[in-house]
MIFI-867381 format. One record per residue: residue in three letters; x, y, z of N, C-alpha, C in turn. Coordinates in pm, whole numbers, plus 32768, in hexadecimal, padded with zeros to 4 digits. Example, Ala and Ser with C-alpha at 12.3 -4.5 7.8 and 13.67 -1.06 7.14 Angstrom:
! residues 2
res, n_x, n_y, n_z, ca_x, ca_y, ca_z, c_x, c_y, c_z
ALA, 8527, 7DC7, 830C, 84CE, 7E3E, 830C, 8528, 7EB6, 830C
SER, 8505, 7F1F, 82C4, 8557, 7F96, 82CA, 850A, 8003, 8313
***
This chain:
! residues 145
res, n_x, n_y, n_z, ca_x, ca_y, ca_z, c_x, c_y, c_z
UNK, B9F2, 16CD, 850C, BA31, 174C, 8530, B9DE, 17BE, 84F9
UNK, B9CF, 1839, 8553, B968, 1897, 853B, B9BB, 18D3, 84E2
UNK, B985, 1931, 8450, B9C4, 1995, 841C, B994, 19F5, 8429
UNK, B9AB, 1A44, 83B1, B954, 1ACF, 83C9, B96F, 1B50, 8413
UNK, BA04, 1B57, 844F, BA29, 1BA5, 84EE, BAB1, 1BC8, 84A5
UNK, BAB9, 1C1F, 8439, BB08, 1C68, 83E5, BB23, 1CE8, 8446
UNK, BAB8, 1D28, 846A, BAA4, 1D8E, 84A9, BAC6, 1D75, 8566
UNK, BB0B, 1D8D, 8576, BB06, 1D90, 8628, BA90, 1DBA, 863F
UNK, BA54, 1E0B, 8656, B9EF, 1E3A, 867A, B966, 1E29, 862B
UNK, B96D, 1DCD, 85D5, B8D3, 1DC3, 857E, B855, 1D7B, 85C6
UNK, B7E1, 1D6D, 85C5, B769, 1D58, 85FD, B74F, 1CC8, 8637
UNK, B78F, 1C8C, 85CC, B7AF, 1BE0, 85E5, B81E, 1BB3, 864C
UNK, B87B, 1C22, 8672, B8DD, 1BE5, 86B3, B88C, 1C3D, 8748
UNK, B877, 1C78, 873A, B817, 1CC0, 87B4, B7DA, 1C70, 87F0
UNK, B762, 1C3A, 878D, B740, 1BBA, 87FE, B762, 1B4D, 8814
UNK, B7AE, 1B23, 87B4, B801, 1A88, 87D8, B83D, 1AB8, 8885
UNK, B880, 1B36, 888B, B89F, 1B56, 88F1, B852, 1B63, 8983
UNK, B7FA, 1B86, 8977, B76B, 1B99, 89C2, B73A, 1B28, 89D4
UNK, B74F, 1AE3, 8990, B745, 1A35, 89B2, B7AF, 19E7, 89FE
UNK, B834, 1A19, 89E3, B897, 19E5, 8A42, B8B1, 1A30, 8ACE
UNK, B848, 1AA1, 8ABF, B87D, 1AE2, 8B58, B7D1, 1AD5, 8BBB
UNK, B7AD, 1A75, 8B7E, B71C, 1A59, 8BC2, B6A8, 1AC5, 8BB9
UNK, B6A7, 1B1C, 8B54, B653, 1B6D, 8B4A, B5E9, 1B1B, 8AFC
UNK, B5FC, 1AEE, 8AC7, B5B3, 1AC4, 8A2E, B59F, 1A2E, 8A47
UNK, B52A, 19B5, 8A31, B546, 1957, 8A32, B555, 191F, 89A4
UNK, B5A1, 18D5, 8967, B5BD, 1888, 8912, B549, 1885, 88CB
UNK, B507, 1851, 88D4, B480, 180B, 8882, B41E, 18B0, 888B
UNK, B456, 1917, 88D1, B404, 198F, 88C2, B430, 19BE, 8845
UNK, B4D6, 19E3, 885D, B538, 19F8, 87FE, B4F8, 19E0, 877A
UNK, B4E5, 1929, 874E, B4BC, 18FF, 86C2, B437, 193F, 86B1
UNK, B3E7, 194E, 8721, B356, 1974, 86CC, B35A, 19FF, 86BF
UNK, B3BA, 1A55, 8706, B39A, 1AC9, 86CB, B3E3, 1AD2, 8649
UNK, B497, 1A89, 8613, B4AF, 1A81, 85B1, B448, 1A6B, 84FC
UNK, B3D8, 19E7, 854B, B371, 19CC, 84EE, B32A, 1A53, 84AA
UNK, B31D, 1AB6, 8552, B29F, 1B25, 8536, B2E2, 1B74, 84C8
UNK, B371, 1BAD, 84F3, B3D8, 1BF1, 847F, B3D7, 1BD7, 8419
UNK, B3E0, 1B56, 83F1, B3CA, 1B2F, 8352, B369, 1B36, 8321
UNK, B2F1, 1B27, 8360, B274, 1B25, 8310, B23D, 1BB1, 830C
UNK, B266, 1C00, 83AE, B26E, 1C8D, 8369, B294, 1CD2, 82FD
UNK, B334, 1C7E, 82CC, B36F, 1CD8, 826E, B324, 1CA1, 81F8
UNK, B2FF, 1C05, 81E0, B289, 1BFC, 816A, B251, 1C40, 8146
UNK, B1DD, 1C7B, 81AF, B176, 1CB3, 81AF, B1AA, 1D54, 815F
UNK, B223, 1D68, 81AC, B231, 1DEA, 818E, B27C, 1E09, 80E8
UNK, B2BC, 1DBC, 80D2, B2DB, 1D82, 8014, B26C, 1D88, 7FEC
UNK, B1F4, 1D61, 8008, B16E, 1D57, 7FA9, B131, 1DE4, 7FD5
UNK, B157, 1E43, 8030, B0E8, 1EA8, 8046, B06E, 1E9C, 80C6
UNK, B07B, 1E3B, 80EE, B010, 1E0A, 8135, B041, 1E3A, 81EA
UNK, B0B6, 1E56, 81F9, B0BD, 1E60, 82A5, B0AC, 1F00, 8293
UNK, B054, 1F0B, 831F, B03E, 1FA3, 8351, B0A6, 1FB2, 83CA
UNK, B0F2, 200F, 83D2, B151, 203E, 83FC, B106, 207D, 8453
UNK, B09D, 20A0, 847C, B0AC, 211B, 84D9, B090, 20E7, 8569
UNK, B028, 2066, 8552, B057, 1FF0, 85C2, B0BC, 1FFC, 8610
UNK, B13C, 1FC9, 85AA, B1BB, 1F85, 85F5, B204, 1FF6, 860C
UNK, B1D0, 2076, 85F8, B224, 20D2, 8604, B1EB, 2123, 869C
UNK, B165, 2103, 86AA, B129, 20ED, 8755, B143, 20BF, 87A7
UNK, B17B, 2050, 8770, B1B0, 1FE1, 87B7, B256, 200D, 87F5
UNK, B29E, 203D, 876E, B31B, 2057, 8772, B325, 20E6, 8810
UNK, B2D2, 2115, 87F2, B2CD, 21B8, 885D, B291, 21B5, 88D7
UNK, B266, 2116, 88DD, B24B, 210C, 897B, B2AF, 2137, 89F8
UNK, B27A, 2193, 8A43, B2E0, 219F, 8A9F, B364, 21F8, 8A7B
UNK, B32A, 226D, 8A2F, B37A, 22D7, 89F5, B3E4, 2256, 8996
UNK, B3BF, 221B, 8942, B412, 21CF, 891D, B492, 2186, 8937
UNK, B493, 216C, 89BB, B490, 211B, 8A01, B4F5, 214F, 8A64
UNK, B4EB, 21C5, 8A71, B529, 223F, 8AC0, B4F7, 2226, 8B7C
UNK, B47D, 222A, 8B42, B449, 21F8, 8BE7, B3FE, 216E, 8BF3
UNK, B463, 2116, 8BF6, B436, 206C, 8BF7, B3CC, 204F, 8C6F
UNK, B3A7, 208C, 8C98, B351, 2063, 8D17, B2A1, 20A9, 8CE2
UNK, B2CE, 20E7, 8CA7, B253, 213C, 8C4C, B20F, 20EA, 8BEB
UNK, B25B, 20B1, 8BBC, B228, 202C, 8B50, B17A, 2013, 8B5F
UNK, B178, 1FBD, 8BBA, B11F, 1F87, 8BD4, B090, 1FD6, 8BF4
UNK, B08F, 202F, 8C07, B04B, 20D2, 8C24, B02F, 20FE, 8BA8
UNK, B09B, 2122, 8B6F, B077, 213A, 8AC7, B030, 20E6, 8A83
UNK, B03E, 204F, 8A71, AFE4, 1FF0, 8A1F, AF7E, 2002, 8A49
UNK, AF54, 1FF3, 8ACC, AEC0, 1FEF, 8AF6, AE88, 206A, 8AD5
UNK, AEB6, 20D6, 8AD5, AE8A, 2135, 8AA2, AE63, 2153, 89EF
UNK, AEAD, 210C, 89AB, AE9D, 20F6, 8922, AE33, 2074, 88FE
UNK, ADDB, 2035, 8941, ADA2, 1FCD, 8965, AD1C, 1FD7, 899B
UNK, AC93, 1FC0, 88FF, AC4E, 1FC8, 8912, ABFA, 1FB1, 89CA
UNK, AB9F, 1FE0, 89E1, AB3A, 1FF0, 8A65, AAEA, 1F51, 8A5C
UNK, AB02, 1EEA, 8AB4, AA98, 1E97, 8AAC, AA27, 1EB9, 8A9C
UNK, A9AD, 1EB6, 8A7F, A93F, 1E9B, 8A5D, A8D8, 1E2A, 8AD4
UNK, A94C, 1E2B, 8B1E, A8EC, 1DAD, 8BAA, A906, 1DF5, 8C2B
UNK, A865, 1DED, 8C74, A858, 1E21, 8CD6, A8D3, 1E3A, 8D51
UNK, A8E9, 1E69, 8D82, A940, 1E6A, 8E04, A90D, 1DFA, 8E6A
UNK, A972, 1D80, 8EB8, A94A, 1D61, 8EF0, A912, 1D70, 8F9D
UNK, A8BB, 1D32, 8FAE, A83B, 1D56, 901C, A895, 1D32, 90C2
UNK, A8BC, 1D8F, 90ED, A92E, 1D70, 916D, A8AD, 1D74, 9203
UNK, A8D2, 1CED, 9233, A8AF, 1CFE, 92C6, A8D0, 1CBE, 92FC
UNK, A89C, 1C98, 93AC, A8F7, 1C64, 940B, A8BA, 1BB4, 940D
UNK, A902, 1B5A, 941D, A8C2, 1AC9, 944F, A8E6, 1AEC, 94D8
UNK, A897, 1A61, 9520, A89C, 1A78, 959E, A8D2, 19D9, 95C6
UNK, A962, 19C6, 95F2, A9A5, 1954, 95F8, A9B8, 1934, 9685
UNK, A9CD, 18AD, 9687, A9EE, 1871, 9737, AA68, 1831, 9737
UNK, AAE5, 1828, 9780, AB34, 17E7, 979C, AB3C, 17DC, 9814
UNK, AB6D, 175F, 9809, AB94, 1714, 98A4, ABBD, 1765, 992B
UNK, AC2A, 17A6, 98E4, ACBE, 17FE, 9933, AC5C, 1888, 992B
UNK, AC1B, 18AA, 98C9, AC15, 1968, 98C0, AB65, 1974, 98F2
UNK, AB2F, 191C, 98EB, AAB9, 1945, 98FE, AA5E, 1943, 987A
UNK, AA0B, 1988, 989D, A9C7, 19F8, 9812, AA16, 1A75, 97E3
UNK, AA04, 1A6F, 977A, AA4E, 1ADF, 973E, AA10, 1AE2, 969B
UNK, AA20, 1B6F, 9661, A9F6, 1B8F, 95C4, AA47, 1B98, 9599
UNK, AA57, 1B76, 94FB, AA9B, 1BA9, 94AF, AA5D, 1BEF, 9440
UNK, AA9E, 1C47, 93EA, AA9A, 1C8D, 9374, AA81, 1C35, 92DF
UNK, AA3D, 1BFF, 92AC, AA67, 1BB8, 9233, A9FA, 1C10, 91D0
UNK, AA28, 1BED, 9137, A9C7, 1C1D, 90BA, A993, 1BA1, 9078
UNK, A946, 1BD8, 902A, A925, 1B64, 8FC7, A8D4, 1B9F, 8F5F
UNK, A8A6, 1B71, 8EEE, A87A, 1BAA, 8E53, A7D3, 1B9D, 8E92
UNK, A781, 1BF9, 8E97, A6FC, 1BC7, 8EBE, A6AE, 1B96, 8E22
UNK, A64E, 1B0C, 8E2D, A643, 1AC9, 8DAE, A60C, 1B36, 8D40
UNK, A5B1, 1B68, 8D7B, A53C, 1BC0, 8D2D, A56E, 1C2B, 8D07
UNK, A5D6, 1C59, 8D35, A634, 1CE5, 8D15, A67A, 1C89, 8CAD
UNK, A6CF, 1C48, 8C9B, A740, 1BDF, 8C63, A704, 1BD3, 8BB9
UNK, A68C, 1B7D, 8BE9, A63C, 1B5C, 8B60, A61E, 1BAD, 8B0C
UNK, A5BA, 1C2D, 8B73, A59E, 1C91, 8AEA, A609, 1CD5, 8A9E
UNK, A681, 1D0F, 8AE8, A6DC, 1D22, 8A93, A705, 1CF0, 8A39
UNK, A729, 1C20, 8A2F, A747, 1C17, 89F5, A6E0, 1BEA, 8964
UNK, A671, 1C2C, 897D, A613, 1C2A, 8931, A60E, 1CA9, 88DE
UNK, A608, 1CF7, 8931, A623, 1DA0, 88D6, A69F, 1DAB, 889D
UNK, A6ED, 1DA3, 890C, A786, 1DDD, 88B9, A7B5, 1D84, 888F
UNK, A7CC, 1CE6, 8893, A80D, 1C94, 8830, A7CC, 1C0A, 87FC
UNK, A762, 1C4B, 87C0, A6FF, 1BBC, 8766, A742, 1B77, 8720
UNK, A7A9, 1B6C, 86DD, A7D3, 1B06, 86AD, A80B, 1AB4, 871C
UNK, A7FA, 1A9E, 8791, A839, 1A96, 87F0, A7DB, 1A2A, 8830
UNK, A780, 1A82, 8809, A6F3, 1A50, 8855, A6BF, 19EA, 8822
UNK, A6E9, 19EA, 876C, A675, 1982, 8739, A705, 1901, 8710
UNK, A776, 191A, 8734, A7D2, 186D, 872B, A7D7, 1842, 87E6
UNK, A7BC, 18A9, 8816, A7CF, 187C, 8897, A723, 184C, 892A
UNK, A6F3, 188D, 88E6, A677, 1887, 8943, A603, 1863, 88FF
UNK, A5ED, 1894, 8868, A585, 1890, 881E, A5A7, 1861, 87B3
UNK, A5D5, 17FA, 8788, A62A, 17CA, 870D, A587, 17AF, 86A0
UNK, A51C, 17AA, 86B9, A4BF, 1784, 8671, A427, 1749, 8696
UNK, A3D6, 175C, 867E, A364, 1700, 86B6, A33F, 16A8, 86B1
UNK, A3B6, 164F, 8683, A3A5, 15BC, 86C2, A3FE, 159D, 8737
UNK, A410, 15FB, 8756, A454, 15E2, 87EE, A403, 160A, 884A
UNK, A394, 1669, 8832, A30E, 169E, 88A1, A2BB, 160B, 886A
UNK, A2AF, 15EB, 8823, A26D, 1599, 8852, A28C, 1522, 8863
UNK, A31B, 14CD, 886F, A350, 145E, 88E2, A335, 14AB, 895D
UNK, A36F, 1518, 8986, A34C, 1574, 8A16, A2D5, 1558, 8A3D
UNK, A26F, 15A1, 8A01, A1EE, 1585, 8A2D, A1A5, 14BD, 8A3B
UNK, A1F0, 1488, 89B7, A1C7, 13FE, 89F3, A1D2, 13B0, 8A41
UNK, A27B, 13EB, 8A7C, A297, 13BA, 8AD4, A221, 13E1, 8B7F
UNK, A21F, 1469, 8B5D, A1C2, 149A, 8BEF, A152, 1469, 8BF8
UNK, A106, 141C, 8B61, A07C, 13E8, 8B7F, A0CA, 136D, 8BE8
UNK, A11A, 1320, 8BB4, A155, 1290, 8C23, A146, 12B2, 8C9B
UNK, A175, 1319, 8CCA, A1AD, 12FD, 8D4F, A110, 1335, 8DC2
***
């Protein structure tokens, strides 16, 4: 049996509620419960920055205009650092339509790489360049073939 719901209206009975009216899923419910506690840890020792969750809290005129939400975060949310992707047409055949194009994108390699060479080297050297003994299995392998 849940306790804690002294208060009609306290934070815990809020979302237990939000969980029974399908807003909230259950297992969302517990992990954000987890985040709360370890927030309030953090915040007993000095260690949580408030001005975060308080960004968080004012999304969407605080939560005045719920459709705004999502507009606001992205807006509080650093700029990738990776190229825009490269949009053009394929040129497809079906049975029924004929020929016809479509619109598709894709990351072009040489745009892709250097970025993630400039703007995120640590990125670069666990993921692409982990060390030079991996250029040279690479290269031993290319004498084989």
């Amino acid at each position: 049996m849940l306790t804690g719901f002294d208060k009609q209206f306290s934070r815990t009975y809020k979302m237990v509620l939000a969980v029974l009216w399908g807003i909230l899923s259950a297992q969302l419910c517990q992990k954000l419960a987890t985040f709360v506690l370890a927030d309030l840890q953090a915040h007993k020792e000095g260690l949580l920055e408030l001005d975060a969750l308080e960004g968080l809290a004012n999304l969407g005129t605080s939560g005045l205009h719920p459709n705004h939400c999502w507009r606001d975060l992205l807006k509080k949310l650093p700029q990738p650092g990776l190229p825009k992707p490269f949009k053009f047409e394929v040129p497809l055949k079906n049975k029924v339509l004929g020929f016809f194009k479509r619109q598709t994108c894709m990351m072009l390699p040489h745009e892709f790489l250097a970025a993630l060479y400039h703007r995120y080297p640590e990125v670069w050297r666990s993921s692409i360049c982990p060390g030079v003994s991996v250029y040279r299995y690479f290269y031993k392998l290319l004498c084989f073939i």
